[in-house]
N, C-alpha and C positions, 0 to 999 in steps of 0.2 A: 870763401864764405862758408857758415856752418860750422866748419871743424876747427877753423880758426890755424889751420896749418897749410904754409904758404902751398903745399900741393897735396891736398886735402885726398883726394882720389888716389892719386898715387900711393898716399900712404897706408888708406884701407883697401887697395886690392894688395899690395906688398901683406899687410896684416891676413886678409883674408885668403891669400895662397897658402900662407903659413902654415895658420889652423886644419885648411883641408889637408896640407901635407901633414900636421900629425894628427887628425883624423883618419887618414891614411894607415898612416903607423900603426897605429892603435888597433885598429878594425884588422889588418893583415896581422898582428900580434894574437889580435883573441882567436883568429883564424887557427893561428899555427900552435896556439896552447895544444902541446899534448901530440900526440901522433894519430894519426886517421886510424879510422876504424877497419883494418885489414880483413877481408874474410876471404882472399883470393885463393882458390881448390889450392888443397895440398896434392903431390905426387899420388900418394895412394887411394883417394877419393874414386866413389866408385864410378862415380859419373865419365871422367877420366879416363878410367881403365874400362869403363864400355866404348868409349869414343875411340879409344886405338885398337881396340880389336880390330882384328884382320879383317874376322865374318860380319861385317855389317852389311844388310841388305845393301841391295844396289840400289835402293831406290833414295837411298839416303847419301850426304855427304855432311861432314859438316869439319869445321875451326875451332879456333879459342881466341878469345881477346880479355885483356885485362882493361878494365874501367874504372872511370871515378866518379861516381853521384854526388849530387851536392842538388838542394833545395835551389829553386828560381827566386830572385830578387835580394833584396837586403840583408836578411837575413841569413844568406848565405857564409857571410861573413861571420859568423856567431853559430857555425856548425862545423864542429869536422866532418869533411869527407867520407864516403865509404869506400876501398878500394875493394873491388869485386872481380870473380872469372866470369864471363859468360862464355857456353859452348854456345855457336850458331849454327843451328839445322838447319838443313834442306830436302823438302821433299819432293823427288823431283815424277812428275805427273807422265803417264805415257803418249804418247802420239802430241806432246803439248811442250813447248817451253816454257812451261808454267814452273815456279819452284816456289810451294808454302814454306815461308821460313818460321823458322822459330827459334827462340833461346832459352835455356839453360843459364840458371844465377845458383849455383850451388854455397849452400851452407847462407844466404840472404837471409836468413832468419837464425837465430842462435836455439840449439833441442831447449834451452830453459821458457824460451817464448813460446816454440809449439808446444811443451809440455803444459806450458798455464791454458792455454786456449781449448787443449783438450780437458784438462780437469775442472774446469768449468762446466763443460756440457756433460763429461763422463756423469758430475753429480744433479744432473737433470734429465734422465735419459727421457724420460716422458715429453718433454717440452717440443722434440724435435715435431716438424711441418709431417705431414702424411699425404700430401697432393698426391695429385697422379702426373709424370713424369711423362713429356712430350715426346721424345725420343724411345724410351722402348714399353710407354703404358703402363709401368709398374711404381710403385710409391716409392717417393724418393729421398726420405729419412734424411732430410737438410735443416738444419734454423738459419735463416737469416738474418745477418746482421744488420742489413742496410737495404735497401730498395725503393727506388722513387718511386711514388704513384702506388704501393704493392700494401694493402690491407696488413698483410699478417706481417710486413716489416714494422709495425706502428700497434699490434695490438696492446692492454696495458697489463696485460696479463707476466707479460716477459720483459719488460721494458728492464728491470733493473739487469738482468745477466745478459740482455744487447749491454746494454752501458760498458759492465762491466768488461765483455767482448771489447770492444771502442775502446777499453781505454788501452790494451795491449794493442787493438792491430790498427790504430791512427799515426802512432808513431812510427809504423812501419811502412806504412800508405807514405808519410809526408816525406821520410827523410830517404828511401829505400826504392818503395814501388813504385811509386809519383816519378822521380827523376828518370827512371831507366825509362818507361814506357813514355813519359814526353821528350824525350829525346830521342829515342827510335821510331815513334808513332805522332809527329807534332802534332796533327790532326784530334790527337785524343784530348779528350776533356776530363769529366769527372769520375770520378769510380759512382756505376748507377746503380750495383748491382754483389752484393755480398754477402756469400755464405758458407758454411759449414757442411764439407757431406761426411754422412760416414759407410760404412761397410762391413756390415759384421757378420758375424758365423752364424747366425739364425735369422738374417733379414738380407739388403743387398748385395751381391756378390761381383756385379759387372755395372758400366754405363755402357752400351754397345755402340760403337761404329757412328760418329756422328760428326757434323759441322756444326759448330758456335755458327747460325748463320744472322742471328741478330744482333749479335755482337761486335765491337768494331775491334778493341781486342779483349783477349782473353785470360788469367792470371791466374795460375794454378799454384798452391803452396802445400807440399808435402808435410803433414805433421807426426809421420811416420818414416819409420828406414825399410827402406828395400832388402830381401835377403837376413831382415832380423825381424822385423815386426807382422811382415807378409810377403808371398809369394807374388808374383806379376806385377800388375798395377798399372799405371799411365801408359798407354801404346801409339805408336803414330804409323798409319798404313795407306796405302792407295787403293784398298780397298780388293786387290787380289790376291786375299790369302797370305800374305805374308805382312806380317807385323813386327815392331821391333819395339821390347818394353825399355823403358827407359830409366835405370835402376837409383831412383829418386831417391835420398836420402831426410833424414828429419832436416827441415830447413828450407829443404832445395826448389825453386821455382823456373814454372816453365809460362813463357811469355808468347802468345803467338795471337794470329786473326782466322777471321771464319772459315779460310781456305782451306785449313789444316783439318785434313783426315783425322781422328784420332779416338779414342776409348778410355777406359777404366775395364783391365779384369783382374779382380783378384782371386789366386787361384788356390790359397791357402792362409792363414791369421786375416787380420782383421787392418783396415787401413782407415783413418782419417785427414781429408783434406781441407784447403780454403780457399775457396774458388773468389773472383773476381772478374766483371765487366765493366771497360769503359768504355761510353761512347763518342761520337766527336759531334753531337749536337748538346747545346744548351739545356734541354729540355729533358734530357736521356731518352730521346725517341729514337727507336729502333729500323726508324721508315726512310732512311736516307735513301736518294734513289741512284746515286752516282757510287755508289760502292762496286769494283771492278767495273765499271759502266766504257771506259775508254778499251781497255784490252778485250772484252765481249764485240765491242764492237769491230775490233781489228781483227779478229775470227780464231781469237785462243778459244780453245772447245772446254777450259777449266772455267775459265772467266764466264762464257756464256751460261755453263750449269750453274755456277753458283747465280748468275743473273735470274735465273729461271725460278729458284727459290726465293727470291726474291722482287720477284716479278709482282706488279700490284694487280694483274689481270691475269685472267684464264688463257688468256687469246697470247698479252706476251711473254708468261711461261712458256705453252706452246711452242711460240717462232722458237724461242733461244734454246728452249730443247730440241726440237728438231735439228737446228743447226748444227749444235756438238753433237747429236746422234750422227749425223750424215758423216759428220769429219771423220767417224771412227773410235768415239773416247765410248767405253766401256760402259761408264756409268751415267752416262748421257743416256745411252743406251738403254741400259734399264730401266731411268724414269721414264723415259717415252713409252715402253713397253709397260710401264704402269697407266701413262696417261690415256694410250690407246684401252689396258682393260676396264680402268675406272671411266670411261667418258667421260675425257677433264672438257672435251670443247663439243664432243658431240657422244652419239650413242654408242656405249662399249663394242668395241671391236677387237674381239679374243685373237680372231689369225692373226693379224695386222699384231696382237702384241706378242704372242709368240715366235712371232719370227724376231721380230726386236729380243727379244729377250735370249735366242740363240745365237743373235750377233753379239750380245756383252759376252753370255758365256764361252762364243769364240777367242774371244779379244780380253778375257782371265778373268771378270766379273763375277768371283763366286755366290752373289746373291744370287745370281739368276739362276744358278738350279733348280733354286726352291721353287722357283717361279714357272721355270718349264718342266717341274716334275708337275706340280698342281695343275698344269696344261695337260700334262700325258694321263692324269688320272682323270681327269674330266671325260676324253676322249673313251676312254679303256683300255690305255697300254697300263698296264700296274706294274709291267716288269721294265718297260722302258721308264716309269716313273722313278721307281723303286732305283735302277742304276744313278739316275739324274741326283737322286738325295743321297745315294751314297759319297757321289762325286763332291756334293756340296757341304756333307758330312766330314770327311778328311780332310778338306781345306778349310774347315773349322767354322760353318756357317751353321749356326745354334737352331733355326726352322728347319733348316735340311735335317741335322740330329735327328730331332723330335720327328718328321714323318717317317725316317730310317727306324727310330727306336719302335714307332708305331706299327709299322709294317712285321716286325720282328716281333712284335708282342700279339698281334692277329694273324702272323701266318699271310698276309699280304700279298702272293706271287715271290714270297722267302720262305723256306723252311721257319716254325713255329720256334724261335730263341727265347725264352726270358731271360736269361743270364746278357745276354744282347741285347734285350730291350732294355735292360735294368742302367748297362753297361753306357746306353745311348742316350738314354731318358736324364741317367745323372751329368753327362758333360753337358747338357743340353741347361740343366736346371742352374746352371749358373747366370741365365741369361732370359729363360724365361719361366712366367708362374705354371705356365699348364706344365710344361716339364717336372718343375720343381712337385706338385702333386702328381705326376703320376710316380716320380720316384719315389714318393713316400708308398704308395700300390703296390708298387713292385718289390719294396724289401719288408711291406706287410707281410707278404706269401713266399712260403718257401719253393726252391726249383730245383731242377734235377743236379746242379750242381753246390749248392750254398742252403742251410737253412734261413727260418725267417728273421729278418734284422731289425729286429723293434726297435732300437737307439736311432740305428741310419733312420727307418722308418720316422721315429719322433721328429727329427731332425727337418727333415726336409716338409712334416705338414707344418709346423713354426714357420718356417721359412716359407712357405705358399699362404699360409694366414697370415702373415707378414706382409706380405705384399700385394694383399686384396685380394687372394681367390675365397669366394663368399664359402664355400662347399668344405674347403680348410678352416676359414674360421669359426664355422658351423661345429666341426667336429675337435679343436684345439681347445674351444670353450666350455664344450660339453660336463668331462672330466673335471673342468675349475668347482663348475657350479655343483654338478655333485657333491663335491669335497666340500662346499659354502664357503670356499676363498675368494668371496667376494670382493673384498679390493683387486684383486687380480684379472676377475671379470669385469669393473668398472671400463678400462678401456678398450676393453674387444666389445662392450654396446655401443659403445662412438663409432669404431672402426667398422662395423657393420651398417649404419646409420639408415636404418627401418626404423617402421616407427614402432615395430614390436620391441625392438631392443632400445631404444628413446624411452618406452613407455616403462623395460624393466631399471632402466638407470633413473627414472624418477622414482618409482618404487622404491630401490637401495636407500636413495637420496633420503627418501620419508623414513626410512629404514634405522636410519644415522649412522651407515658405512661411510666411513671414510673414503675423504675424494680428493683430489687435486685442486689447486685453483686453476688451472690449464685445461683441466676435464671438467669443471661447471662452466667455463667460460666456451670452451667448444660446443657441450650440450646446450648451452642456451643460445650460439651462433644459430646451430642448425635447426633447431625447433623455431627459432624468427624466421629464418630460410623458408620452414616450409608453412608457419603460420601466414606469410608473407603470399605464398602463392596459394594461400584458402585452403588450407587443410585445417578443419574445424579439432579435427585431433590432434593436433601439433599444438593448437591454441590451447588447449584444456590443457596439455602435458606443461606448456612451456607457463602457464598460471597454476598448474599443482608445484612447478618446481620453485616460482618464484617466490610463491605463498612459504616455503618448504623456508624457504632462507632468509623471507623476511621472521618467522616465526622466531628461527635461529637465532636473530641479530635481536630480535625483543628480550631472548632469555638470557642474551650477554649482557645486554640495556640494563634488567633488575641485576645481575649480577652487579654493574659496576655498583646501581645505586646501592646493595648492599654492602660495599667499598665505603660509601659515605656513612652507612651506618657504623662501620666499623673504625670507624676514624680519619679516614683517609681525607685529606684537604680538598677542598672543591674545586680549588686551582689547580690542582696536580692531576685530579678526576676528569677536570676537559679535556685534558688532550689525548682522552682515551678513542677518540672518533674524531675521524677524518670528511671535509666535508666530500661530498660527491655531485653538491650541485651543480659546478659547475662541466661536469665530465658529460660526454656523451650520454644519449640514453639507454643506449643497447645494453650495455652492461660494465659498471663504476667497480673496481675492483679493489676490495676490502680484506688485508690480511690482520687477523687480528689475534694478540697472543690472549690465551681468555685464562683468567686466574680461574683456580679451582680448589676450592675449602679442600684440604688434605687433612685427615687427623695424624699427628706427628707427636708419638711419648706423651698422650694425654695435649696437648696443646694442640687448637687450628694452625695451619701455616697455610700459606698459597702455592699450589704447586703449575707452573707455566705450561700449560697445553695451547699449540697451533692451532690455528682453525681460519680456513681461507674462504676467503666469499665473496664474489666477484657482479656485486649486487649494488642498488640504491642502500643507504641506509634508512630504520624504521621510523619509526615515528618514535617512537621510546629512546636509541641511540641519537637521535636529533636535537630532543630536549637534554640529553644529559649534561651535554654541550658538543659542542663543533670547534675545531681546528685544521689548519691548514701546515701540509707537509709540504716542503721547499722538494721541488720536480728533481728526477730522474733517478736515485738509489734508492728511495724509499724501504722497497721491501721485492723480496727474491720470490722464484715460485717456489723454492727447496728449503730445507729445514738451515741445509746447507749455508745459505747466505740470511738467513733471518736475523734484521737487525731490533733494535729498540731503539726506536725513534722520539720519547717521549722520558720525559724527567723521570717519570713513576714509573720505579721498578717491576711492578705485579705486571701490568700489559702493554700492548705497544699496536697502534692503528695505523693506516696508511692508505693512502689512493695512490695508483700509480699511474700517475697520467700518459695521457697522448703526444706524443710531439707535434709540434703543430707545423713543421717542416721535414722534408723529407732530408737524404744525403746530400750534401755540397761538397 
């Protein structure tokens, strides 16, 4: 019945095997179009030939496996493969069976892809973040490309060179990074968390000594060569002194979770990277509370430290530190001896952490010198001090340096060295900013053996005003303003963010120096910041600045209408302005090319000048007319990417909106 054939059923499941079978065909045909995308290490790769070196720490071992990613689901079928190396590390932890693993996917990214991602930011140097930086307190010259929940991943200021960011490192995420880390890490979910750092010769030098501990895992992509482009760079350690860098190539990625020891120093040129976090909640919350939570409790003393930083109480950091301190683990050890001097659970208790802090340094903990030398100065041993930092000094602990280089520069319970303080103070300033300024000090002044070194000198106060010491940038700026290279001092008034220097960046502003759309959109963050918390001068700055730019946007207003006087069609004339009503209030971001009457051979022409404004529009630009820009490329913050968005050749407007979701 129905098909009108004596065995109806029969006949369309016979039909319907058929088609799945060459649906089959078909789909393993598009598969096999072409050969896989091969990137698996060649023999001379350096990664390679660090892995079989003879001298690799002991505390490492590691393999090689050849792999093959491919996308989850359907669409698998309509992707070649990538065939890939991974090396697999092991760090293996002392007094613990603990082993942080980690991988090695060398050459995962092809130098054409990292070279676009860096020439992107190379021509926005300004754009980059300038927070202060968790791990060693110093600013951490990163842009984000992505981050749940995270303001500055979403400002509209940058939004077009994220995109553009996206459009390179999605395909790498989807077809690349995605398959390896959900297959070695099921548990992981989304990438919550991505960005760009860099490292340059007058700003960051090192990431010191740190655990991803919010991380579940972690994704590091070299977009530099080891050995060509810079000296050091990525390191993985157990934290006694001995380190092993890992001689990363443009391309080359390392995949690992929060267990793993590890750093950034670079010790010569200039490196950038592209970090990645994914987590294994929906939400990208970082509060999971079973992370190592099984092996902590079976009495691994790695498992319980890392439990400890992670601990949502005072009281159960405490247990789980004490516990790996008692077992004997080094750096158990040391956070106890911090938590006895800070009174994490009761009132600071100096002996009780010096003695802890002598059992790490027994047990090879080089942090802890610095910690019982600062104990022996307290007391008044300066010469038992002073040994303590030398000791912590040679095994390359950057505070021990710095009180070693200290000591040698006052005459300390050491014969009076400058050439030695100079000597201390500079390996020291790779890692931190008071280092970094007093090397500049010290190669101001000439000494018994060197005259004075004004270059080195220059060098390292950049580098300390760089990275927030106020007293450097105090004196790095000085010299601008004299000279009235005022756009040069535009962004050392942000980077100071007093309202003395707020109050001279409005002044400029009235000025008509030229400014960023990245630096009015900061200066009017921070002046809301403090207007926000009743600073009645911050209110008056951040309405001289606003007045300053609606003024602006009126004098571009008569200009267009002078457009209509000159002929220009009224339909072509609207889509000189972009609306903003519907953007946030804080601040609606407006780049706009502004025509400017030129005389040319006896004739007016128009000649294209930039002008960025990160504001409502006026009331003048609002009647000229209003149009709306299709979201996400609109308009760059660099001259670099500046497009024209509109029919009419003379100007070009744009808002660059918010996204109204974070990373999936």
């Amino acid at each position: 019945m129905g098909s009108g054939h004596p065995n109806g059923c029969a006949h369309w499941a016979r039909w319907g095997r058929w088609w799945l079978g060459c649906a089959l065909i078909v789909l393993q045909g598009l598969q096999g179009c072409g050969d896989p995308h091969d990137v698996r290490m060649h023999e001379g790769h350096a990664v390679k030939l660090w892995r079989e070196e003879e001298h690799l720490p002991s505390f490492l071992e590691t393999h090689q496996e050849d792999l093959q990613l491919q996308r989850r689901g359907l669409l698998r079928w309509f992707q070649q493969p990538w065939l890939v190396s991974a090396v697999v590390g092991y760090v293996k932890w002392p007094l613990s069976k603990w082993r942080a693993k980690f991988s090695i996917l060398p050459s995962l990214l092809s130098p054409g892809e990292a070279d676009a991602m860096k020439a992107l930011l190379q021509a926005a140097p300004e754009d980059f973040d300038e927070d202060i930086d968790g791990v060693d307190k110093m600013v951490t010259y990163e842009f984000i490309i992505s981050s749940a929940g995270a303001q500055k991943a979403h400002d509209p200021i940058r939004e077009s060179l994220r995109q553009r960011l996206r459009d390179i490192t999605e395909p790498i995420l989807r077809d690349r990074i995605q398959p390896f880390v959900w297959a070695r890490y099921p548990k992981a979910g989304a990438v919550c968390h991505s960005m760009i750092r860099r490292y340059l010769e007058n700003e960051r030098r090192s990431h010191d000594t740190h655990w991803d501990i919010p991380s579940y895992v972690s994704v590091v992509v070299s977009l530099d060569s080891t050995n060509q482009d810079f000296e050091g760079g990525f390191f993985v350690t157990t934290g006694n002194g001995e380190k092993s860098f890992i001689p990363l190539q443009k391309g080359d990625t390392v995949v690992h979770q929060s267990d793993l020891l590890h750093g950034v120093h670079v010790v010569s040129g200039e490196r950038w990277s592209w970090a990645m976090w994914f987590q294994d909640s929906s939400d990208c919350s970082s509060a999971a509370e079973n992370w190592w939570q099984a092996e902590a409790e079976e009495g691994d003393p790695v498992a319980q430290t890392l439990r400890a930083m992670r601990a949502s109480t005072a009281m159960e950091s405490w247990t789980w530190l004490k516990s790996a301190a008692q077992s004997g683990f080094p750096r158990a050890q040391l956070y106890f001896g911090k938590a006895h001097e800070d009174g994490l659970i009761q009132k600071p208790q100096l002996e009780e952490a010096a003695e802890w802090f002598e059992k790490s340094r027994r047990n090879g903990e080089i942090d802890a010198c610095f910690y019982l030398g600062l104990w022996e100065q307290k007391r008044g041993n300066l010469s038992g001090a002073m040994r303590l930092f030398e000791e912590g000094a040679h095994f390359g602990d950057s505070k021990a340096m710095g009180q070693l280089a200290a000591g040698y520069r006052d005459g300390s319970d050491v014969p009076k060295d400058l050439d030695l303080a100079t000597q201390w103070f500079e390996r020291a300033a790779d890692f931190t900013v008071e280092a970094m300024y007093q090397s500049y000090l010290m190669y101001s002044q000439e000494t018994s053996q060197r005259p004075a070194n004004h270059s080195r000198a220059a060098l390292f106060l950049e580098r300390a005003a760089r990275m927030g010491h106020e007293e450097s940038m105090r004196k790095f700026v000085e010299p601008l303003a004299k000279a009235k290279r005022w756009e040069e001092v535009v962004p050392w008034l942000l980077r100071m963010e007093s309202k003395a220097s707020l109050s001279q960046f409005v002044k400029l502003r009235k000025a008509g120096i030229a400014m960023s759309a990245f630096s009015m959109f900061r200066a009017e963050q921070l002046l809301r910041e403090l207007s926000d918390q009743g600073y009645q001068d911050a209110q008056q700055l951040l309405f001289d600045l606003t007045q300053t730019k609606q003024s602006e946007l009126s004098d571009i207003a008569h200009d267009v209408q002078g457009l209509k006087w000159m002929g220009a069609k009224a339909t072509t004339v609207g889509a000189l302005y972009a609306s903003a009503a519907t953007l946030p209030q804080a601040a609606s971001p407006v780049q706009v090319q502004k025509p400017i009457p030129m005389p040319v051979a006896g004739a007016v022409q128009m000649s294209i000048q930039p002008v960025q404004i990160p504001t409502r529009l006026s009331q003048h630009g609002q009647r000229v007319g209003v149009t709306k820009v299709p979201m996400g490329r609109a308009m760059s913050t660099s001259a670099l990417h500046a497009q024209v968005v509109t029919r009419f050749p003379g100007a070009a407007a744009a808002p660059i909106p918010v996204p109204a979701c974070a990373w999936k």
